[in-house]
DRENBA-551402 format. One record per residue (C-alpha): residue in three letters; x, y, z; residue number from 1. Coordinates in pm, whole numbers, plus 50000, padded with zeros to 5 digits. Each point is the difference from the previous one (the first is absolute). Layout:
// DRENBA-551402
r = ALA, X = X, Y = Y, Z = Z, k = NUM
...
This chain:
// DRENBA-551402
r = UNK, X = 11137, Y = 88320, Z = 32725, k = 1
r = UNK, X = 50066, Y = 50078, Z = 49651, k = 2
r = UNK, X = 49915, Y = 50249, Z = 49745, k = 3
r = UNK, X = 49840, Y = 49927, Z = 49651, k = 4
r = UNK, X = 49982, Y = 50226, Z = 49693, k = 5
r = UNK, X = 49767, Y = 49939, Z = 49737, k = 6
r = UNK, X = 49862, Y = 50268, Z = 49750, k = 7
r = UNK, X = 49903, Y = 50272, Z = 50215, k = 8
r = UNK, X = 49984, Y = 49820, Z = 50326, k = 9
r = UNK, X = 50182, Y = 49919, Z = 50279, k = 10
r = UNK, X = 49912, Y = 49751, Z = 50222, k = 11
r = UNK, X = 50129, Y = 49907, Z = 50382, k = 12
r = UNK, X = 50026, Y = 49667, Z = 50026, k = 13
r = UNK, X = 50016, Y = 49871, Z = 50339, k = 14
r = UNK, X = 50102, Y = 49591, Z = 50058, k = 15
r = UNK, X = 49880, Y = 49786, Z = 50303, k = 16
r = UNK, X = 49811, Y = 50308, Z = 50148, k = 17
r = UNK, X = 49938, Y = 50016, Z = 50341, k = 18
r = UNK, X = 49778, Y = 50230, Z = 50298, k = 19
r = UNK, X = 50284, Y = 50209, Z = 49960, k = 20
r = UNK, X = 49936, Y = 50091, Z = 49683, k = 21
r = UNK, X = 49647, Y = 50131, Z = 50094, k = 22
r = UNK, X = 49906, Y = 50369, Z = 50012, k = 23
r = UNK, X = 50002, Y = 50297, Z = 49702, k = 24
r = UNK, X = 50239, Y = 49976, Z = 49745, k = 25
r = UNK, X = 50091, Y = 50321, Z = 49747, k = 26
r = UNK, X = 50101, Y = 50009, Z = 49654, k = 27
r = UNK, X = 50157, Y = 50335, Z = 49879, k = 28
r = UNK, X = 50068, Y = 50102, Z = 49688, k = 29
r = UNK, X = 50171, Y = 50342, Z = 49849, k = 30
r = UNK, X = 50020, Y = 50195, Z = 49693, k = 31
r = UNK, X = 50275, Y = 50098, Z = 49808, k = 32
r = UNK, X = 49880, Y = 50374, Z = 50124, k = 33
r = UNK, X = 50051, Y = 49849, Z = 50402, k = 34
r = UNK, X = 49618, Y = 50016, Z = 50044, k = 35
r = UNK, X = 49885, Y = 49695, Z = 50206, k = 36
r = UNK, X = 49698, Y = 49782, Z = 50016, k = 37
r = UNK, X = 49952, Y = 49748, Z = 50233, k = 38
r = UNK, X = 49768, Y = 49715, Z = 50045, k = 39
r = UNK, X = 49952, Y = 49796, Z = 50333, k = 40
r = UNK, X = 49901, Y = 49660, Z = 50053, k = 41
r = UNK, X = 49841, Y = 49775, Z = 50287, k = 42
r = UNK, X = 50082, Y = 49628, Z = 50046, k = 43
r = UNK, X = 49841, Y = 49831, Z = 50235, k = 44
r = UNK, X = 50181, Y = 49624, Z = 50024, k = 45
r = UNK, X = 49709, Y = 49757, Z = 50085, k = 46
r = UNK, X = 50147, Y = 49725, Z = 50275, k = 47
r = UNK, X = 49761, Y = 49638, Z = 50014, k = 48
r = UNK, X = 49911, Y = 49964, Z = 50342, k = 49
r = UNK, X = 50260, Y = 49789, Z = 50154, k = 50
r = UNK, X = 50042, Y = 49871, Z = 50359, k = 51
r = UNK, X = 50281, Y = 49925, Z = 50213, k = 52
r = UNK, X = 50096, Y = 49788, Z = 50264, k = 53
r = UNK, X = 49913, Y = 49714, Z = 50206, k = 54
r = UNK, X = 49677, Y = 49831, Z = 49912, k = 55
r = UNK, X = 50060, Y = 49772, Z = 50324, k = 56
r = UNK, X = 50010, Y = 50230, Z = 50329, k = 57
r = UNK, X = 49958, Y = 49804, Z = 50413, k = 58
r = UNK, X = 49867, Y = 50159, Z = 50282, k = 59
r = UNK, X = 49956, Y = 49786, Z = 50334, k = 60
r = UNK, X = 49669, Y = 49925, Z = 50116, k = 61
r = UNK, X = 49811, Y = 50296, Z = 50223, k = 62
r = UNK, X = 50233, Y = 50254, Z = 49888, k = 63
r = UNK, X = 49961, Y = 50308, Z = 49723, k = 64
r = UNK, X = 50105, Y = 49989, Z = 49722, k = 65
r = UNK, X = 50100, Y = 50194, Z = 49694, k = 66
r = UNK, X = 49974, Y = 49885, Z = 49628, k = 67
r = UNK, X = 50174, Y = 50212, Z = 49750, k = 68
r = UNK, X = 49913, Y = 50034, Z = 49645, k = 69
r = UNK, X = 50274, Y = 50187, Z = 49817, k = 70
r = UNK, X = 49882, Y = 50126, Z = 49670, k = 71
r = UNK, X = 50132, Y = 50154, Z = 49677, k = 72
r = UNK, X = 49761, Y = 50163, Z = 49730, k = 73
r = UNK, X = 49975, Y = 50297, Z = 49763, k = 74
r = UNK, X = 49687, Y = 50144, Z = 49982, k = 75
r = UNK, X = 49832, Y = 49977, Z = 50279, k = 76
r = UNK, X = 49874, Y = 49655, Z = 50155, k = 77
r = UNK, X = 49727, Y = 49912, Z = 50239, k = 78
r = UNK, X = 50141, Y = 49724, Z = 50252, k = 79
r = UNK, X = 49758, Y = 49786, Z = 50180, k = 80
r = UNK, X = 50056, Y = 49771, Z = 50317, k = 81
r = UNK, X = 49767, Y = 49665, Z = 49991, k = 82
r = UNK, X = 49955, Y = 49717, Z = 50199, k = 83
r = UNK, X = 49770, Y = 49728, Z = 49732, k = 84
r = UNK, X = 49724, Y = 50228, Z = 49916, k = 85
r = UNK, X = 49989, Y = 50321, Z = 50277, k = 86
r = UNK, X = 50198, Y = 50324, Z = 49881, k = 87
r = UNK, X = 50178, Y = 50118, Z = 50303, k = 88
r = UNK, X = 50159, Y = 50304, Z = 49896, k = 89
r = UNK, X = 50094, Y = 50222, Z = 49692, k = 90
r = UNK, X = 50292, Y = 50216, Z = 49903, k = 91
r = UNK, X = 50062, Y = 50262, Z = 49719, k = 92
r = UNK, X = 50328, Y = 50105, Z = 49913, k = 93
r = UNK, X = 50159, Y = 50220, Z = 49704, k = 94
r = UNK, X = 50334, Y = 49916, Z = 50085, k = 95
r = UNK, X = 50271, Y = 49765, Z = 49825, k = 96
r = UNK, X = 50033, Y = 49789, Z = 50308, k = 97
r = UNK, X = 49804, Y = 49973, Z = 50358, k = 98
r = UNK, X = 49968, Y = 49790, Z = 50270, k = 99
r = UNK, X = 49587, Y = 49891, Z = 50117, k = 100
r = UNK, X = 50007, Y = 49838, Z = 50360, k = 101
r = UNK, X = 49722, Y = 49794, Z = 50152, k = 102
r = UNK, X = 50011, Y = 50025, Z = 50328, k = 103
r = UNK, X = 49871, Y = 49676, Z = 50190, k = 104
């Protein structure tokens, strides 16, 4: 993170940003007099929906089984389960990461 002056601005800088970085952010400035102004900010760090883990998962023949989708996404994402054309099942999340489970 650095700090740049130009004119009469400041800006915050911030490198290879991150979830973390998400959330309200101020900016205060004073007077020579000590009077105070301040001026907030809200940065909302966009994820592309990204999934994790095994594409390949085995389950033995007459048993249940449980497929996991682990997913990664800011804003919120609609995940589908399909088998060729039928939907199965949908799932909404406004989280940075969940898991969706099909249960077989």
């Amino acid at each position: 993170m650095t700090i740049e002056r130009q004119a009469n601005e400041i800006r915050l800088r911030i490198k290879n940003l991150t979830t973390e970085d998400q959330g309200t952010w101020e900016c205060l400035g004073s007077d020579n007099s000590g009077r105070q102004t301040r001026r907030s900010f809200q940065l909302t760090v966009k994820v592309p929906i990204t999934f994790h883990g095994d594409s390949t998962q085995y389950a033995a023949l007459g048993e249940s089984v449980v497929i996991k989708c682990h997913v990664q996404a800011s804003p919120t994402a609609e995940v589908s389960w399909f088998k060729g054309q039928e939907k199965t099942r949908i799932g909404l999340f406004d989280k940075f990461e969940n898991e969706f489970f099909l249960f077989v």
